[in-house]
PyMOL CGO cylinders between C-alpha atoms (Angstrom):
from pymol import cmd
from pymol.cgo import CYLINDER

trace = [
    CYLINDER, 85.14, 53.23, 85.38, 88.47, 53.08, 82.81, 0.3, 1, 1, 1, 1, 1, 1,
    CYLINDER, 88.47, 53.08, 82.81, 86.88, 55.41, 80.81, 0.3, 1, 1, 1, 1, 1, 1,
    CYLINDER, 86.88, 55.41, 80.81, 85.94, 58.29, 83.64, 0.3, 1, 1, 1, 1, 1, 1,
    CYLINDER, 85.94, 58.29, 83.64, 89.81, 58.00, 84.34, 0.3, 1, 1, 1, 1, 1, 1,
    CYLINDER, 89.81, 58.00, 84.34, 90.67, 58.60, 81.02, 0.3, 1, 1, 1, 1, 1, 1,
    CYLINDER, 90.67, 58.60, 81.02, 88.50, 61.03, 80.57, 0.3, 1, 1, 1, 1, 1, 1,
    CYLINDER, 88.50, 61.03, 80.57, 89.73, 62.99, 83.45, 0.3, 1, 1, 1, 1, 1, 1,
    CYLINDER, 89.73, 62.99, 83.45, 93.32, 62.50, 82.77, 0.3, 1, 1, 1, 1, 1, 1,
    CYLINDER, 93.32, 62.50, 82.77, 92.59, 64.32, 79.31, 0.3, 1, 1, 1, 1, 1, 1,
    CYLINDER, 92.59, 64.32, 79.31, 91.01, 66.90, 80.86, 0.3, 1, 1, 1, 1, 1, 1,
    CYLINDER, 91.01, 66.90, 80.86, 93.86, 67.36, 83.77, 0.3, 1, 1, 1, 1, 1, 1,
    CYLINDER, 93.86, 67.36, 83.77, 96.00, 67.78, 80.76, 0.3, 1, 1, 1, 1, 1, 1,
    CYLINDER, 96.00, 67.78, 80.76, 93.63, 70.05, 78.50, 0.3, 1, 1, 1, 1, 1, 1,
    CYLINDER, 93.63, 70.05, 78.50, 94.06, 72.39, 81.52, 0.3, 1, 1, 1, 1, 1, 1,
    CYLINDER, 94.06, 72.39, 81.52, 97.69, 71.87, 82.77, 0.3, 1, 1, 1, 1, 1, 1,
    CYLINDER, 97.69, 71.87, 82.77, 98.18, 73.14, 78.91, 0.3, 1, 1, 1, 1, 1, 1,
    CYLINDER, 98.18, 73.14, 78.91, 96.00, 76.20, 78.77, 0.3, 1, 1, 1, 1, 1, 1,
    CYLINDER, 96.00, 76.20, 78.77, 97.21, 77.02, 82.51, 0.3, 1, 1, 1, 1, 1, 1,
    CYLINDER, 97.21, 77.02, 82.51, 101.20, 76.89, 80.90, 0.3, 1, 1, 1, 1, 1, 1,
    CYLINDER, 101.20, 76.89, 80.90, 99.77, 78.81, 78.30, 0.3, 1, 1, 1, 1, 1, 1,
    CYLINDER, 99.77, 78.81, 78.30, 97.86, 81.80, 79.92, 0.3, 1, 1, 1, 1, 1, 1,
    CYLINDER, 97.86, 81.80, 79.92, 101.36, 81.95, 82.17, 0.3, 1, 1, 1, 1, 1, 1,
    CYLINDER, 101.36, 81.95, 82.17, 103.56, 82.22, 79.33, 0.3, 1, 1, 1, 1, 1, 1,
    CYLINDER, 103.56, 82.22, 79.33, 101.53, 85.05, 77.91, 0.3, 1, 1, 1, 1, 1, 1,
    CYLINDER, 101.53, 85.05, 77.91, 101.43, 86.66, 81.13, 0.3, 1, 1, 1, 1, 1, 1,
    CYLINDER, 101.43, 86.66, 81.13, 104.98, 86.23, 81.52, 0.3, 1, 1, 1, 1, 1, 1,
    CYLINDER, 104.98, 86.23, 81.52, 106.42, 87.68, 77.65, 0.3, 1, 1, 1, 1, 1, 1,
    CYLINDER, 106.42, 87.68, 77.65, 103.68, 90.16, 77.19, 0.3, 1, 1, 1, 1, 1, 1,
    CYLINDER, 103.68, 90.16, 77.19, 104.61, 93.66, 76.41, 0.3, 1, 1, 1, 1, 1, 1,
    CYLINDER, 104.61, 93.66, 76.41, 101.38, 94.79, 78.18, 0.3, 1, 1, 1, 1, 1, 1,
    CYLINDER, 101.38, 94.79, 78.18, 101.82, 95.34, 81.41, 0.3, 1, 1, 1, 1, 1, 1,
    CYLINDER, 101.82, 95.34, 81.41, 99.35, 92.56, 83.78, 0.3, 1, 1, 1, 1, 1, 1,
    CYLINDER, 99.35, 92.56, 83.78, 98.61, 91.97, 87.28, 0.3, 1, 1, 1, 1, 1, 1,
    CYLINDER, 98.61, 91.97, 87.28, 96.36, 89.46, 89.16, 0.3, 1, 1, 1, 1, 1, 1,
    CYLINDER, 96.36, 89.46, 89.16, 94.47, 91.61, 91.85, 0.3, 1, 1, 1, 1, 1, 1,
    CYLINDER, 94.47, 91.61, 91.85, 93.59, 89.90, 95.18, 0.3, 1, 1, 1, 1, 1, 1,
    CYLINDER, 93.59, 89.90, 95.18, 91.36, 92.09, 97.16, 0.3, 1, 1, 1, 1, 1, 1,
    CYLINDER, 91.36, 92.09, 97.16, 92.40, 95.20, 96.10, 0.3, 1, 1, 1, 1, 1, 1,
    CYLINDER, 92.40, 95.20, 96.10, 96.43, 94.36, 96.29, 0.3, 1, 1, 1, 1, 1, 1,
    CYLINDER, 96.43, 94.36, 96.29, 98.41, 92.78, 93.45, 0.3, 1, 1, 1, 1, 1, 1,
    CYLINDER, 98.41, 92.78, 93.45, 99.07, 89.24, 93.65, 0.3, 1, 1, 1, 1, 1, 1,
    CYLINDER, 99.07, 89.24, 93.65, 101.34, 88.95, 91.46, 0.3, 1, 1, 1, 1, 1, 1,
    CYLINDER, 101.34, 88.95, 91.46, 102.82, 91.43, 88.00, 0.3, 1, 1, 1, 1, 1, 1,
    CYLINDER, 102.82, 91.43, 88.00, 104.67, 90.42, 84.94, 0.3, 1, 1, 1, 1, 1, 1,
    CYLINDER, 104.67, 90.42, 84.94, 107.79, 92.34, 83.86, 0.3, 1, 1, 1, 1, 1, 1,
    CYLINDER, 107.79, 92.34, 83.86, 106.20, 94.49, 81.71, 0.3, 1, 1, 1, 1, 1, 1,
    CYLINDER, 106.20, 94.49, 81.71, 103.94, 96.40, 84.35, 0.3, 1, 1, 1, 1, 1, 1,
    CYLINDER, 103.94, 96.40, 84.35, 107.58, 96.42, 86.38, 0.3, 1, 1, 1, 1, 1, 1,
    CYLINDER, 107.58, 96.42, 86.38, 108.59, 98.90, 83.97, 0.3, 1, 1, 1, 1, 1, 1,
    CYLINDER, 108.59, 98.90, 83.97, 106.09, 100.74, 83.72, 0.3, 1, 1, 1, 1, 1, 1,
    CYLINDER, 106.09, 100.74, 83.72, 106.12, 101.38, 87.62, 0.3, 1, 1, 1, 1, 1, 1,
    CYLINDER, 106.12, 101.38, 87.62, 109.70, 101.45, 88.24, 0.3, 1, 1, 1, 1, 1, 1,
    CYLINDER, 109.70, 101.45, 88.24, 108.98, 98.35, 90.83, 0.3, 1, 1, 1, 1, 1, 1,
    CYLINDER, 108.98, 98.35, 90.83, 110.58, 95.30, 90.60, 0.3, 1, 1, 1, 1, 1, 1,
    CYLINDER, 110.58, 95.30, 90.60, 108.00, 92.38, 90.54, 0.3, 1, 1, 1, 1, 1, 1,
    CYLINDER, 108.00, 92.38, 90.54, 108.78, 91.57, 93.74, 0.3, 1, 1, 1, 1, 1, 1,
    CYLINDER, 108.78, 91.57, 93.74, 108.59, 95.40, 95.29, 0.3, 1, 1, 1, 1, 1, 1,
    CYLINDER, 108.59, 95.40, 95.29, 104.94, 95.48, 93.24, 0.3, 1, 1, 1, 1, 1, 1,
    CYLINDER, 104.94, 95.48, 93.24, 103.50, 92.15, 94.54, 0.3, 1, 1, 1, 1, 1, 1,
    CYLINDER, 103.50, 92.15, 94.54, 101.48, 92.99, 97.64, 0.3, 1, 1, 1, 1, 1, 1,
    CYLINDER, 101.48, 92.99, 97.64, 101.47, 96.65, 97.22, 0.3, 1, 1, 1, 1, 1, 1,
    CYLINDER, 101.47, 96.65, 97.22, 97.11, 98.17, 96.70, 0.3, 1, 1, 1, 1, 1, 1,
    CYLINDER, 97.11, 98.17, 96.70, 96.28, 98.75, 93.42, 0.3, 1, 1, 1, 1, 1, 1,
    CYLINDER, 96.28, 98.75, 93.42, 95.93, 102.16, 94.81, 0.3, 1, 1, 1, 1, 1, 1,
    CYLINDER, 95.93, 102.16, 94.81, 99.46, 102.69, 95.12, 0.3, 1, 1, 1, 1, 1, 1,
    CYLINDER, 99.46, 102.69, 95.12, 100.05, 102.73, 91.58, 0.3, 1, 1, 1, 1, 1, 1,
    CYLINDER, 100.05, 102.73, 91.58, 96.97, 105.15, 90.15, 0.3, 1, 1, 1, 1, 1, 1,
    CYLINDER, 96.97, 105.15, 90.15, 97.43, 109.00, 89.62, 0.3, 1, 1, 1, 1, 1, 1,
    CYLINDER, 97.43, 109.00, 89.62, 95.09, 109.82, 92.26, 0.3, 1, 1, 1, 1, 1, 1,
    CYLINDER, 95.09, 109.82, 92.26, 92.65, 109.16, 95.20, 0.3, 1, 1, 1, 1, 1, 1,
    CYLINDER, 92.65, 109.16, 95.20, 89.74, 109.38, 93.01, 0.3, 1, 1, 1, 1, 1, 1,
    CYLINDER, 89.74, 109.38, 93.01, 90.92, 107.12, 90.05, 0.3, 1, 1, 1, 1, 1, 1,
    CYLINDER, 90.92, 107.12, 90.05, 91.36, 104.22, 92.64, 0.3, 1, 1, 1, 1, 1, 1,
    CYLINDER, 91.36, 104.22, 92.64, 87.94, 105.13, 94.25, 0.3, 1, 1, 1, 1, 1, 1,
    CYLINDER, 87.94, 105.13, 94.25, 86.43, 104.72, 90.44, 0.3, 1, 1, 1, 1, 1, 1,
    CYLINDER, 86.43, 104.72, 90.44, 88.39, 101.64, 89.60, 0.3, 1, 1, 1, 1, 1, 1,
    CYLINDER, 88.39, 101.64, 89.60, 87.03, 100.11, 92.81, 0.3, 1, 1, 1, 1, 1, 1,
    CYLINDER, 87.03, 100.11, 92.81, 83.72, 100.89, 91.70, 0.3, 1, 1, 1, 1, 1, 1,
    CYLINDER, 83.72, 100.89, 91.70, 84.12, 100.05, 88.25, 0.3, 1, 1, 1, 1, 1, 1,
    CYLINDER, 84.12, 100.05, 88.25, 85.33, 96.35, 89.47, 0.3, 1, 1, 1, 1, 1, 1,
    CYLINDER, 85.33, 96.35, 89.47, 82.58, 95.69, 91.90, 0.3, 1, 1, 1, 1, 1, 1,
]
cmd.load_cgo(trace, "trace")
């Protein structure tokens, strides 16, 4: 039993470190990033903020839609992501 807790503390903290990780690259990448949530953007780094011209918090919630040239580039980018 000691050693299933051990192991599972080690993994808890394998993942707490790659989670930190991922956000930290998410969060000083030049490139901009988004996490899509059915179709809307959960959430944007800086970078795609100035690319758009909206501030992280004017992005988050806003379609995906919203920020492609046209009608028919969100209707393929739907498609594309299944």
């Amino acid at each position: 039993m000691l050693t299933d807790i051990s192991r599972l503390k080690a993994s808890q903290s394998e993942l707490e470190t790659l989670l930190n990780e991922r956000d930290l690259m998410f969060s000083l990448s030049d490139i901009g990033f988004a996490w899509l949530r059915d179709g809307r953007i959960d959430r944007a780094n800086k970078a795609l903020s100035a690319l758009t011209g909206y501030s992280t918090a004017e992005v988050a919630d806003l379609p995906l839609s919203n920020l492609l040239e046209d009608r028919a580039s969100a209707l393929a980018f739907e498609a594309q992501s299944g």
